[in-house]
VEXGURO-493208 format. One line per 5 residues: number of its first residue (from 1); their letters; for each residue x, y, z of N, C-alpha, C. Coordinates in steps of 0.02 Angstrom, whole numbers. Example, Ala and Ser with C-alpha at 12.3 -4.5 7.8 and 13.67 -1.06 7.14 Angstrom:
<nodes>
1) AS) 660/-284/390/615/-225/390/660/-165/390; 642/-112/354/684/-53/357/645/2/394
</nodes>
This chain:
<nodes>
1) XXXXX) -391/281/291/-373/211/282/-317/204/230; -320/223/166/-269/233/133/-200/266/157; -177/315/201/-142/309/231/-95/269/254; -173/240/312/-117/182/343/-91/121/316; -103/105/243/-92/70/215/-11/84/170
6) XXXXX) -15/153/165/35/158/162/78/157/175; 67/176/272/124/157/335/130/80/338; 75/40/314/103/-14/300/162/-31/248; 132/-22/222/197/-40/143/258/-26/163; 273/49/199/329/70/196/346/15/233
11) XXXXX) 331/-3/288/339/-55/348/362/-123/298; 322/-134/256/372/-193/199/418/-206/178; 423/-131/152/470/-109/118/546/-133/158; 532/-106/218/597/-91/255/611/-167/273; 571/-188/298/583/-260/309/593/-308/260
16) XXXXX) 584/-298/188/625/-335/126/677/-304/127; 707/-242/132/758/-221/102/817/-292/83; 847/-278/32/895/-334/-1/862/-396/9; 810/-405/-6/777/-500/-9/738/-484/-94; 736/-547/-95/687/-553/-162/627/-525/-171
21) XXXXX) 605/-505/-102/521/-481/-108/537/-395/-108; 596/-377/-106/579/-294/-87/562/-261/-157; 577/-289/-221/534/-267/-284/460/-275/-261; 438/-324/-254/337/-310/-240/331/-268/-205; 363/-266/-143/363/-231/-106/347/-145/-100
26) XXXXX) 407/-143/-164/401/-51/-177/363/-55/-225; 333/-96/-282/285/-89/-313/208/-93/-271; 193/-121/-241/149/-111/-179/124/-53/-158; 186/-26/-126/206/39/-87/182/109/-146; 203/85/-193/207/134/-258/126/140/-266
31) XXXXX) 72/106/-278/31/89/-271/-22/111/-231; 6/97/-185/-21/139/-109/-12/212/-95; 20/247/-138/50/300/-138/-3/321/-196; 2/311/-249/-63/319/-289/-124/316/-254; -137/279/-242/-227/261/-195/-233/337/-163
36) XXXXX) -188/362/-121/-171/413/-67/-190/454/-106; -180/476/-185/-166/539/-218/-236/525/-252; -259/484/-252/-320/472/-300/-379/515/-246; -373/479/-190/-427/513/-115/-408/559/-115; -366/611/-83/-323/679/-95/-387/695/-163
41) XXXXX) -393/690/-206/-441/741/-249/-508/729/-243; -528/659/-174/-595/692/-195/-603/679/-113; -587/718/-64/-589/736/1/-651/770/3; -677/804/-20/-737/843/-7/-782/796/-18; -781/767/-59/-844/700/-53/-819/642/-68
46) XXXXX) -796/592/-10/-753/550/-36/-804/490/-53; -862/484/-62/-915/439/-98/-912/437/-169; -907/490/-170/-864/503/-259/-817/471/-274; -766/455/-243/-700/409/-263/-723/357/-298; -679/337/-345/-686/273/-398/-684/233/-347
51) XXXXX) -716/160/-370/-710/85/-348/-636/56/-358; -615/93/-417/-547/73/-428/-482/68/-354; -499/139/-345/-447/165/-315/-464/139/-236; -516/124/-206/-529/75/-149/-489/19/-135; -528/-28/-209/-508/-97/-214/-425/-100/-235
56) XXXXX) -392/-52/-260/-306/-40/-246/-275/-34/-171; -299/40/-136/-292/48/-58/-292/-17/-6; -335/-61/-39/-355/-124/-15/-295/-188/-43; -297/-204/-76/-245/-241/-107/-186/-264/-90; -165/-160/-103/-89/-159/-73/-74/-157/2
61) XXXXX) -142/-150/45/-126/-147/106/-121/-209/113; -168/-269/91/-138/-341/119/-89/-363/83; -44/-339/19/17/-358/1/42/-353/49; 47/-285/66/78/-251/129/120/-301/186; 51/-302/214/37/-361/281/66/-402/276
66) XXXXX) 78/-446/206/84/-521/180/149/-508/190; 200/-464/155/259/-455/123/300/-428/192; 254/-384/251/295/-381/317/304/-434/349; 241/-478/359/250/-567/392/324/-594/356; 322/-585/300/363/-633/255/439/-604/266
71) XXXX) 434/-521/261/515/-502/291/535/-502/336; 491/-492/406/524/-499/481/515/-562/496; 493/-633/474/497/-698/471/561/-728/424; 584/-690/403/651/-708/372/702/-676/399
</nodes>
């Protein structure tokens, strides 16, 4: 899931490029890229993963979402 959240972001990303939102955007993305690296260490038991790092994966994926509506609508 974190992953695809990331293929989201990037998907933001590209679609702010040069607008006002593509800063959240890569901060988002940046974000989501963390979440990724946080799971990555606990793959063998990922029940173990912090609450933290969920409720981030989560976050930035509906920044994500929000910030692609908002760039390919502009």
């Amino acid at each position: 899931m974190a992953t695809l959240m990331m293929l989201i972001n990037v998907v933001s990303v590209i679609a702010n490029w040069g607008k006002g939102a593509q800063v959240i955007a890569i901060i988002s993305g940046v974000a989501s890229l963390w979440a990724v690296g946080i799971f990555s260490n606990f793959r063998h038991d990922p029940q173990a993963a912090p609450t933290y790092a969920v409720l981030l994966s989560v976050a930035s994926g509906l920044t994500g979402i929000v910030l692609a509506i908002v760039g390919f609508s502009s």
